[in-house]
C-alpha positions in Angstrom: 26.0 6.7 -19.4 26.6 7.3 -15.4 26.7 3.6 -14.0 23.9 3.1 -11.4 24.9 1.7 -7.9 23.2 0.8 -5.1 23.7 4.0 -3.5 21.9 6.4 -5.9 17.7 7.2 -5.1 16.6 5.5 -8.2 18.2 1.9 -7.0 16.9 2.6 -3.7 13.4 2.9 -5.4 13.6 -0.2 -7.1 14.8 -1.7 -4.1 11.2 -0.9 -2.3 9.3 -1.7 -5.7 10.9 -5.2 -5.6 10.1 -5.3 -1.5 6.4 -4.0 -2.3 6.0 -6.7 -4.8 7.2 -9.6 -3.0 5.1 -8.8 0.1 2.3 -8.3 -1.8 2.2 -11.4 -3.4 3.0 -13.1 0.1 0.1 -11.8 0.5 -2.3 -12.4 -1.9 -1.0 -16.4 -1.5 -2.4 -16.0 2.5 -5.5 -14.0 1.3 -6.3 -16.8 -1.0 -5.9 -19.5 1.1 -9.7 -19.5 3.0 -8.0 -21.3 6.0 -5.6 -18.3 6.8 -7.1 -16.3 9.6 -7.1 -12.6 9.2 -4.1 -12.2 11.9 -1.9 -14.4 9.9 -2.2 -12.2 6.6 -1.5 -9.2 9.1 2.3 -9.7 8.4 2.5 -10.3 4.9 0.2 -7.1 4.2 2.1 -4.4 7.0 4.8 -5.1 5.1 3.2 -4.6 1.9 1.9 -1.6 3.3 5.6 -0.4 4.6 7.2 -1.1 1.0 4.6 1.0 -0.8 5.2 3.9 1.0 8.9 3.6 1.1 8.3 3.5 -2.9 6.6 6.6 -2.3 8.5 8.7 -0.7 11.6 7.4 -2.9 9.4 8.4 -5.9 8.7 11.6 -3.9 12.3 12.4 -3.2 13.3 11.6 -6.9 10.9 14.4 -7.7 8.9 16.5 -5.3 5.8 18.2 -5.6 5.5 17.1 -9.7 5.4 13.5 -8.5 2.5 13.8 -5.7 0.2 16.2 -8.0 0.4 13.1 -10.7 -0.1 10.6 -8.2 -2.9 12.4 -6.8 -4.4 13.2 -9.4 -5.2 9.0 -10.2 -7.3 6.9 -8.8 -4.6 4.5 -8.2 -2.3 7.1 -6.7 -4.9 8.9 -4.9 -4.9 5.8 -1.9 -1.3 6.6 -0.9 -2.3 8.7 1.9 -5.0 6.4 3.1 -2.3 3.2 3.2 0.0 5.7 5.2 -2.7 5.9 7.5 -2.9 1.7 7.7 0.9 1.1 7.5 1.2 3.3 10.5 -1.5 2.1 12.6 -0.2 -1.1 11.7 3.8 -0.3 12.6 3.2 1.6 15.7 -0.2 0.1 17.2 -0.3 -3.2 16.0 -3.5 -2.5 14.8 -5.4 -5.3 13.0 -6.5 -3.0 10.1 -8.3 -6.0 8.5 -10.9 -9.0 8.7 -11.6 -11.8 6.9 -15.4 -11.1 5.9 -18.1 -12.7 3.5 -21.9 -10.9 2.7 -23.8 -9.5 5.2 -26.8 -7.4 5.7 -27.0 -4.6 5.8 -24.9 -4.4 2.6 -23.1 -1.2 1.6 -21.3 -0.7 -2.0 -18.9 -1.8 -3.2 -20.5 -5.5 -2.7 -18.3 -8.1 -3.4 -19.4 -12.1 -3.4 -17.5 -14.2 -1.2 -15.3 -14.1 1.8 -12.3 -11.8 1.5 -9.9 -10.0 3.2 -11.6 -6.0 4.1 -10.4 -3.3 5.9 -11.6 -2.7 9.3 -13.7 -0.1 10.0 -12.5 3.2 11.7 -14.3 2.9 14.3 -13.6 -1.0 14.4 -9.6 -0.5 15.4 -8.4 0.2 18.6 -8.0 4.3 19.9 -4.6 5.8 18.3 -1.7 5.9 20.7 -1.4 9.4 22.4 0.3 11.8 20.4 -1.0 9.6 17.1 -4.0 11.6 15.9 -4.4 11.7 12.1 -7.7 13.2 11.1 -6.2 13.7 7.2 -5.3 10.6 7.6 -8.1 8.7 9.6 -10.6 11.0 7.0 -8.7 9.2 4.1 -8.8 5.6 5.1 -12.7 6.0 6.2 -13.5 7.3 2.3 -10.9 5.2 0.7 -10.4 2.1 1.9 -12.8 1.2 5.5 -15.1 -2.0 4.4 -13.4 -2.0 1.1 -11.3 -5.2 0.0 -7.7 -5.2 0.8 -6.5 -6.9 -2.7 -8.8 -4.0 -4.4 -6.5 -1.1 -3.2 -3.0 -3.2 -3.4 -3.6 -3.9 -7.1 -4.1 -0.4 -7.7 -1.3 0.7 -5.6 0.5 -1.8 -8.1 -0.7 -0.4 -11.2 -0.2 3.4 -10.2 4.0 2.3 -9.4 3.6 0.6 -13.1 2.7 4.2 -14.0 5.1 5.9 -11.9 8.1 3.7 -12.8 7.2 5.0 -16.8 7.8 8.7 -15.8 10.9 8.6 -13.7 12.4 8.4 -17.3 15.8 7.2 -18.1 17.7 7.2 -14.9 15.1 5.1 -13.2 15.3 2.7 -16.1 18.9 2.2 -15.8 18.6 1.5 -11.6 15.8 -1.4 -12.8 18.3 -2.8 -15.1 21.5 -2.7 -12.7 19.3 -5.0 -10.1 20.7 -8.1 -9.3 18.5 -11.0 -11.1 
């Protein structure tokens, strides 16, 4: 057995799972917490958001195009691309990419009871910077996550690393163990 360091891709992997999962629970704590205005949970979730695709590309680099047909190929995978989208109009706009929101009319599916955190609409957030344009990407968050609940996507971003993690096989298993507890 090779010994894992901190310097190999799968440690570095684990290293953004563990950030992912620590910034989304700093999230959910805000998102549940009716007094926390939307901007507040803005930090806890771009970081959220920049962890998960960190993971992502790690997971990408660990195994190229077999890892992205997989992960596309899910449900869970498949809003990736639509959270690149967020995380970077989050990063590099400062984009408020959510709302804190409750029923209203007219009422478009998914419905969900309550207030809770949704994404923005498209045509809610502010005009990307010059030189920003996205249309894959701007075409991805408007089907995958616009009006949609925030915690909805995260969980499932969640459960598709759960997945992931399971098929990096034995290597990746070894860079989980070596982290530092």
């Amino acid at each position: 057995m090779v010994s894992v360091t901190p310097d190999v891709p799968e440690f570095r992997v684990v290293s953004a799972l563990y950030g992912f999962e620590q910034a989304y629970q700093r999230f959910l704590d805000q998102a549940n917490n009716p007094n926390v205005p939307a901007v507040v949970i803005f930090a806890p979730l771009a970081e959220a958001l920049w962890w998960a695709i960190s993971a992502d590309e790690g997971f990408f680099k660990l195994d190229k195009a077999g890892y992205r047909s997989r992960r596309d190929a899910t449900e869970e995978g498949s809003h990736l691309r639509a959270l690149l989208f967020a995380r970077n109009r989050c990063g590099h706009q400062r984009a408020l990419v959510i709302e804190r929101s409750g029923l209203t009319a007219p009422l478009t599916p998914p419905v969900t009871p309550g207030v809770h955190i949704r994404w923005r609409r498209l045509s809610e957030l502010p005009p990307p910077d010059p030189g920003f344009n996205d249309p894959d990407g701007e075409a991805a968050y408007e089907v995958g996550l616009a009006s949609k609940p925030v915690e909805r996507a995260l969980s499932q971003i969640a459960k598709w690393f759960t997945t992931a993690r399971q098929q990096a096989g034995t290597r990746f298993g070894e860079a989980q163990a070596a982290w530092p507890t």
